[in-house]
C-alpha positions as semicolon CSV with decimal commas, in nm:
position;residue;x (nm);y (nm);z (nm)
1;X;-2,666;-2,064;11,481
2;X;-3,024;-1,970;11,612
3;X;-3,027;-1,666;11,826
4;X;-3,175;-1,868;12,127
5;X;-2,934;-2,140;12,077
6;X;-2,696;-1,989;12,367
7;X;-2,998;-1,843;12,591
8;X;-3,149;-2,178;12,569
9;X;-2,818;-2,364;12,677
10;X;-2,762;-2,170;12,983
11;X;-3,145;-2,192;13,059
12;X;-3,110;-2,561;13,052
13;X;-2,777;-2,603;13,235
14;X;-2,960;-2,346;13,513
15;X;-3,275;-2,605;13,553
16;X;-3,039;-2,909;13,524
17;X;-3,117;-2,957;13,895
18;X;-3,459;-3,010;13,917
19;X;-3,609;-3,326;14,005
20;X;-3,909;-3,530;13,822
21;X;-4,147;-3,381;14,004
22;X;-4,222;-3,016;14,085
23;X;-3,877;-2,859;14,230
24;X;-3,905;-2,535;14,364
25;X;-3,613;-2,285;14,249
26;X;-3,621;-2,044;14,563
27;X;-3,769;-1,787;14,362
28;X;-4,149;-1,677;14,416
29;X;-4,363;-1,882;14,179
30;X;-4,093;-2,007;13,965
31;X;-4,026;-2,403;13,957
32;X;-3,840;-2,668;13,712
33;X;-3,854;-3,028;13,648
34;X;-3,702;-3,239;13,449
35;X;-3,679;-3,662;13,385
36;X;-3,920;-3,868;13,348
37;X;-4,233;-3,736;13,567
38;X;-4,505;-4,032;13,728
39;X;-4,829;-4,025;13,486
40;X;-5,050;-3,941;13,744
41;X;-4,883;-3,653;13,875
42;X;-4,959;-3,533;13,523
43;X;-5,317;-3,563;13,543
44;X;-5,493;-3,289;13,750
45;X;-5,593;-2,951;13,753
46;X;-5,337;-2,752;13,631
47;X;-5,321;-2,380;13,826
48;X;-5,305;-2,058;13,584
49;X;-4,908;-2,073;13,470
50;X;-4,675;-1,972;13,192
51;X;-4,459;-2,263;13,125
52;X;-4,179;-2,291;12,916
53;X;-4,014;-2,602;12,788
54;X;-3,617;-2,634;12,721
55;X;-3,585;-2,989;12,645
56;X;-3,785;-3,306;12,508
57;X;-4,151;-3,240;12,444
58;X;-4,483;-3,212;12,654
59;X;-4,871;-3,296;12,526
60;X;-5,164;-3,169;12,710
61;X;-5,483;-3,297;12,678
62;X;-5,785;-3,148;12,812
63;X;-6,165;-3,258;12,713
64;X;-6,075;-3,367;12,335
65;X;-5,838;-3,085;12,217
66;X;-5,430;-3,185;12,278
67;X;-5,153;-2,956;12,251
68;X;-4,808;-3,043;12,177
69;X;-4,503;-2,860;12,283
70;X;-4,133;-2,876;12,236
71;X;-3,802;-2,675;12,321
72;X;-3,849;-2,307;12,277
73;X;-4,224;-2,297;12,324
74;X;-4,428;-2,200;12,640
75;X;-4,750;-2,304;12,740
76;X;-5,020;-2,060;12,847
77;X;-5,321;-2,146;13,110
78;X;-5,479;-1,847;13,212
79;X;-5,751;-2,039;13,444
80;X;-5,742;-2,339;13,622
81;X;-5,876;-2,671;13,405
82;X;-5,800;-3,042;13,461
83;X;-5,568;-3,160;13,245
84;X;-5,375;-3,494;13,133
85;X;-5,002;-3,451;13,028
86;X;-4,770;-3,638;12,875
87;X;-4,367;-3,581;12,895
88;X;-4,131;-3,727;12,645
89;X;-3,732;-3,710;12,631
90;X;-3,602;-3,525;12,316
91;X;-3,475;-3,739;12,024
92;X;-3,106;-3,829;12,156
93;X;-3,289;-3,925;12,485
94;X;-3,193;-3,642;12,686
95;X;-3,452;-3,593;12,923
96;X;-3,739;-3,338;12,907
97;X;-3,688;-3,012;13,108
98;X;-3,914;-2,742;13,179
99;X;-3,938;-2,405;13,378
100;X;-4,302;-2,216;13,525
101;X;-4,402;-1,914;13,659
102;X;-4,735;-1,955;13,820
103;X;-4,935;-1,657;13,741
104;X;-5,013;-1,353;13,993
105;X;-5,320;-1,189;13,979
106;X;-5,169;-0,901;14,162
107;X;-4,859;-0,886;13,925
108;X;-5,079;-0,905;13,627
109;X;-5,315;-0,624;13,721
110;X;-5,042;-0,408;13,862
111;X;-4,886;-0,436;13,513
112;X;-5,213;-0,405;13,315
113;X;-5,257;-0,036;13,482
114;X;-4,942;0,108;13,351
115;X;-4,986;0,000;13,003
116;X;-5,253;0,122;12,727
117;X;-5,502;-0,079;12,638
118;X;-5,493;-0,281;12,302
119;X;-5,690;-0,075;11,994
120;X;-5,746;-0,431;11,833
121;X;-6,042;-0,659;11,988
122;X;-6,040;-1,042;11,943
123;X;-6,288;-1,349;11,952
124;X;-6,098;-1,604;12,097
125;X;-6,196;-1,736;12,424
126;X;-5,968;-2,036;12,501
127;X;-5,780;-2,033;12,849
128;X;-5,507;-2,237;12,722
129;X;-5,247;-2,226;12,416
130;X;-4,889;-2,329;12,274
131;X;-4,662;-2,018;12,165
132;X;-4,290;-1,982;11,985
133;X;-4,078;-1,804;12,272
134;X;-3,913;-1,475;12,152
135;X;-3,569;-1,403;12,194
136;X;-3,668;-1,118;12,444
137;X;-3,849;-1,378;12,679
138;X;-3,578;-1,610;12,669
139;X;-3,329;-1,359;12,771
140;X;-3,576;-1,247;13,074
141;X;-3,609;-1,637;13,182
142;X;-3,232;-1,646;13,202
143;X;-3,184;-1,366;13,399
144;X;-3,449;-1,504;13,662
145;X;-3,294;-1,822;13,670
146;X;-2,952;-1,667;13,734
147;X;-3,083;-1,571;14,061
148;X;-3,080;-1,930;14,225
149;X;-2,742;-1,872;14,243
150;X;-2,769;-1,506;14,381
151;X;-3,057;-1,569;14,661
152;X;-2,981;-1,222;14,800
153;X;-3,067;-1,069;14,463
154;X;-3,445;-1,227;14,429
155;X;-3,656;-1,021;14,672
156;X;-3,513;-0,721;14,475
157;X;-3,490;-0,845;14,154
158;X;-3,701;-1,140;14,098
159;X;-4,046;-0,898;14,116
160;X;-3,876;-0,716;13,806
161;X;-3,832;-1,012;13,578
162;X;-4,149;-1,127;13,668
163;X;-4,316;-0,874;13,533
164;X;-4,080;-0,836;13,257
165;X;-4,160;-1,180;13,181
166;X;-4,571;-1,135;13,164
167;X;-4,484;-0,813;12,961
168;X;-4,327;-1,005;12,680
169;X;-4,621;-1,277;12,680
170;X;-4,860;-0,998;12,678
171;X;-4,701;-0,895;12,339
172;X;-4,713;-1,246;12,201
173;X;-5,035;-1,393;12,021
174;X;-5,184;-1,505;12,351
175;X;-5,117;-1,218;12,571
176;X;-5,491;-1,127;12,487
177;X;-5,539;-1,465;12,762
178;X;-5,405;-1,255;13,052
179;X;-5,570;-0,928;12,971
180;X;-5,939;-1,096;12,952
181;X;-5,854;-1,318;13,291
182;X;-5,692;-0,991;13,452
183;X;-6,057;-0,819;13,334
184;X;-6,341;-0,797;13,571
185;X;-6,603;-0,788;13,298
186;X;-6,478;-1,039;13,027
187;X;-6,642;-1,328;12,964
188;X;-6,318;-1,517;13,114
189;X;-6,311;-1,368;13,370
190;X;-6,656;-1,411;13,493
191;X;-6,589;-1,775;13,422
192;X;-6,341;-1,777;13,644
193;X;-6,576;-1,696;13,910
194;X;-6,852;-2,030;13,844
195;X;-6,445;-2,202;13,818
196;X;-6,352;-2,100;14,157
197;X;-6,709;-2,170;14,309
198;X;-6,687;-2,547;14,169
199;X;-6,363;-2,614;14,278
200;X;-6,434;-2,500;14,594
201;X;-6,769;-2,739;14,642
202;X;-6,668;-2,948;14,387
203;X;-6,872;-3,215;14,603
204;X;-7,168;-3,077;14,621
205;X;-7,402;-3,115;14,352
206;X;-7,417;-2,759;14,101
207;X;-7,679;-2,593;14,006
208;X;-7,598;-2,451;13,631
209;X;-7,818;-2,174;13,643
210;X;-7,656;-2,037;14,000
211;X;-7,336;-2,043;13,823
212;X;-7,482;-1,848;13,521
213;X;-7,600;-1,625;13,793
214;X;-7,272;-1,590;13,975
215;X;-7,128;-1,505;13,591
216;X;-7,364;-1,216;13,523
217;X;-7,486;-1,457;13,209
218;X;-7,787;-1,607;13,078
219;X;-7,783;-1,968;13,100
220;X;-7,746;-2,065;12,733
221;X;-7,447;-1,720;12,729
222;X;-7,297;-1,879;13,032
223;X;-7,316;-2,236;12,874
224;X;-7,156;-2,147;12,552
225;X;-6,850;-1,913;12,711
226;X;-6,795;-2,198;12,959
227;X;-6,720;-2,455;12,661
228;X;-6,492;-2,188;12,483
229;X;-6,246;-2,149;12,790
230;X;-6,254;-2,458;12,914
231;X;-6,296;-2,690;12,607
232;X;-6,583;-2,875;12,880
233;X;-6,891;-2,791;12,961
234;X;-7,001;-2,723;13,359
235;X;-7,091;-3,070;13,464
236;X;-6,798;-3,170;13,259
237;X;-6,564;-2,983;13,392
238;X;-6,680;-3,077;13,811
239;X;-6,670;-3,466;13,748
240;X;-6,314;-3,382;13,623
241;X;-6,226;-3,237;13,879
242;X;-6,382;-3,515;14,104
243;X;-6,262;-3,795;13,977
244;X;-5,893;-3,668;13,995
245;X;-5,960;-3,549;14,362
246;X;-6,097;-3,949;14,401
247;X;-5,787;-4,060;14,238
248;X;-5,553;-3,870;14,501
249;X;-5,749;-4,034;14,765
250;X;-5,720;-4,356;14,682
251;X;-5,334;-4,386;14,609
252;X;-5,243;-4,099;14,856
253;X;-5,456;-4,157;15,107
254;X;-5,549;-4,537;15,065
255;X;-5,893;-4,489;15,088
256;X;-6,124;-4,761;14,902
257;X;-6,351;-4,686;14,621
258;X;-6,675;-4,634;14,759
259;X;-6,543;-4,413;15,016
260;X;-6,353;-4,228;14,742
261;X;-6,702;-4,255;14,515
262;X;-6,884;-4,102;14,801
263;X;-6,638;-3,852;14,944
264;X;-6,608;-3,608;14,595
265;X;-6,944;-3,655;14,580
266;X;-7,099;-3,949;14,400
267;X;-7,394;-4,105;14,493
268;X;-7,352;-4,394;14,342
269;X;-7,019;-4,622;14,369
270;X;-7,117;-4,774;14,013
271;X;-7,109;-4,451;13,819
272;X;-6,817;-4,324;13,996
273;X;-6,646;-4,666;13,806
274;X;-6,784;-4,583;13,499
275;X;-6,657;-4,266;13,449
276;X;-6,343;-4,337;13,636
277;X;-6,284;-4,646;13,397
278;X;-6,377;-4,379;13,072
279;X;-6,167;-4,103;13,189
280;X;-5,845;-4,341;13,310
281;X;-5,891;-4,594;13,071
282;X;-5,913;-4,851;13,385
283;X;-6,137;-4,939;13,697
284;X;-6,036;-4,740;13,993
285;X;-5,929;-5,001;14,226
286;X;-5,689;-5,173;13,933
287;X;-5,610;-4,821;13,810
288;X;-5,471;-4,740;14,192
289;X;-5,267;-5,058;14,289
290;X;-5,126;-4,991;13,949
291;X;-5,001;-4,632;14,008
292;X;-4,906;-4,756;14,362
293;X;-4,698;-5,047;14,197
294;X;-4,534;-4,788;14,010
295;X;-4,451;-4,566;14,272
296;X;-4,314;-4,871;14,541
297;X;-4,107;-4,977;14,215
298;X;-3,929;-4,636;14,134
């Protein structure tokens, strides 16, 4: 029998109540979900997270690099990129389950003071990857999950496994993701920054050299870093972000597509299609009524 096999059990009978969409777990940051989870809830941008699957299997896909993972791996996003995922049941059709902890900058550089710093340097620069959990992380994701049933425990406790938790992924072979985003002066970091500035204007037309600015790069530095982290380059990475944001308005808030064209940002309703059509694999307005269809029907 596995080492994990027990810790992995309990983890999945202590998540067995979440819901197909994002249930929170009454613990700061930490959420489940399980079932079968709406496909366009499972495209946007994803925030920085640690997220560990117990059951079935999950896919990410973001610019032209996917990443597959099953029970007893964790995914790790250090920034925020727009993503398309996939969930599938495991091979008995039980359905897929998952736990997160969304990361804290605060908890992350808190922890990064009181421990050396690595001797070893690296020359990765990817802000997202698929692990193997260790039996040490497992055993601190079952002892935060215990606390849903012991809510009087988690303002004293749940801080502890949280950091215990981005301890033991800061020993595994992508812990080097949350040093570099916890880092002023790494390159991730300082993409980050042209990150936050585009999702916060993300309508408003950018200006590549600002954001090189803003990242204390040269243009062609700033370029090349951007692609590493994000797998997309600048003007990529905003019309992601756009059309998703255009997607949300049109199924949540029913607006039409030339107001939704016009409202992330778009100038012209035609182009808005075209890249809507090339990202979704469908025109917007047949792409909405279909999610919509979905939904009424569920």
């Amino acid at each position: 029998m596995s080492p994990m096999t027990n810790p992995l059990n309990e983890l999945r009978t202590l998540a067995s109540r979440a819901e197909n969409r994002r249930t929170e777990t009454g613990i700061p940051r930490v959420a489940m979900v399980q079932g079968e989870i709406p496909e366009h809830l499972l495209a946007a941008v994803y925030d920085p997270m640690i997220n560990l699957i117990l059951q079935g299997s999950k896919s990410m896909t973001i610019a032209d690099r996917t990443l597959r993972y099953d029970p007893a791996t964790y995914f790790v996003m250090s920034i925020e990129l727009p993503a398309v995922g996939q969930v599938n049941p495991g091979p008995d059709g039980e359905p897929y389950l998952a736990v997160s902890l969304t990361l804290d900058p605060i908890a992350l550089t808190t922890l990064l003071a009181d421990l050396p710093k690595p001797a070893e340097q690296h020359e990765k620069e990817a802000g997202f990857s698929v692990a193997a959990v260790t039996p040490d992380l497992m055993d601190a994701w079952v002892r935060m999950l215990r606390l849903m049933a012991r809510p009087e425990e988690i303002a004293a406790l749940a801080p502890v496994y949280e950091r215990e938790i981005l301890y033991r992924v800061l020993q595994g072979p992508h812990g080097w993701m949350l040093r570099d985003i916890a880092a002023p002066d790494s390159a991730m970091a300082r993409v980050n920054l042209a990150i936050q500035h585009i999702r916060r204007d993300f309508a408003e037309p950018i200006r590549v050299d600002a954001l090189a600015q803003l990242a204390s790069m040269s243009v062609s530095a700033f370029h090349r870093h951007f692609k590493a982290v994000t797998a997309l380059s600048p003007l990529q990475y905003q019309k992601r972000v756009r059309l998703l944001q255009a997607r949300t308005l049109m199924v949540a808030n029913a607006r039409n597509v030339t107001h939704a064209a016009f409202e992330v940002g778009y100038e012209s309703a035609t182009q808005f299609s075209r890249d809507y059509a090339r990202v979704f694999g469908l025109p917007p307005a047949r792409d909405a009524a279909r999610i919509i269809g979905e939904t009424r029907g569920a």
